[in-house]
C-alpha positions, -999 to 999 in steps of 0.1 A, spaced: 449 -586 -671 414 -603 -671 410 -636 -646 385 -658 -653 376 -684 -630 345 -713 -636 332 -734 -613 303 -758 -605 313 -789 -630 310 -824 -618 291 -856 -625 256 -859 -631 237 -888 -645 216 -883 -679 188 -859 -672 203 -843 -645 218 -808 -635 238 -784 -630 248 -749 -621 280 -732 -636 299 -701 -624 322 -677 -641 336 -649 -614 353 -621 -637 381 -598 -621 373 -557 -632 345 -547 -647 349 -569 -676 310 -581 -673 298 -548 -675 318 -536 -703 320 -571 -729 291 -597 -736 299 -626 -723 298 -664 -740 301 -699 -723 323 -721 -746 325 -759 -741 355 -784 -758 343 -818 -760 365 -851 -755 388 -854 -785 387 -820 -797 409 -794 -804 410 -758 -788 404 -744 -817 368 -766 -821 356 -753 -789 319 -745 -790 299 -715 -783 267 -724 -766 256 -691 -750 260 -658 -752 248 -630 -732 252 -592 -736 259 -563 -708 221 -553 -715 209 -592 -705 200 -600 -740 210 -640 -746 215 -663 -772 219 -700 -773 230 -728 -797 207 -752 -815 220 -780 -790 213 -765 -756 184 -741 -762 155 -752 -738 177 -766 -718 207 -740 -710 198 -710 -695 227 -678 -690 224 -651 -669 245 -622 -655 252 -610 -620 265 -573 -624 274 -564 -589 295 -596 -590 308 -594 -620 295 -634 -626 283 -653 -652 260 -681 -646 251 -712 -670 221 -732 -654 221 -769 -675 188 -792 -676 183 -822 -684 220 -830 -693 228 -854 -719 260 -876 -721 270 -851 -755 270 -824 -733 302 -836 -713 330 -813 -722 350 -786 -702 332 -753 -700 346 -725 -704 334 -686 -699 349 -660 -716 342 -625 -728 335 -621 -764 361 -606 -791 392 -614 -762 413 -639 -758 410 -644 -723 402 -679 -709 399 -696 -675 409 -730 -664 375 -743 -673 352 -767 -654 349 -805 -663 315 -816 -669 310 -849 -672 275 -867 -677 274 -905 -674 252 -931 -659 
């Protein structure tokens, strides 16, 4: 059984940030890339959004709306994700979610909300 648990959301105003966590149980950092997901107000599970991505070797990869500003990185010896957000924008409030890629395991996700 893989846990997943984010952390770090809150409220920031427009240009703001923030820093998000994802603590793994296992090894499952080490052995899966790992992608940070976000579901937006209104949508549907199943439209959840993959906006970063980043591989057991540290390679990364972003989506066209957060690159520049999102950056994901990897703790191994903690077996944590991170997702470092600049310069938020209102769009960018969703629920964030981490979760290794080609699994279905999620965590509770963490509420980010961006609003003057």
């Amino acid at each position: 059984q893989v846990q997943l648990v984010e952390s770090g959301g809150g409220l920031v105003q427009p240009g703001g940030s923030l820093r998000l966590s994802c603590a793994a149980s296992g090894s499952i950092f080490r052995l899966n890339a790992m992608g940070w997901y976000r579901q937006a107000p209104g949508k549907q599970r199943e439209q959840r959004e993959l906006v970063a991505t980043i591989t057991s070797d540290g390679s990364t990869n972003y989506a066209d709306s957060v690159k520049g500003r999102f950056t994901i990185s990897g703790d191994n010896a903690k077996n944590t994700v991170y997702l470092q957000m600049n310069s938020l924008k209102p769009e960018d409030t969703a629920v964030y979610y981490c979760k290794p890629l080609g699994l279905a395991y999620w965590g509770q996700g963490t509420q980010v909300t961006v609003s003057s």
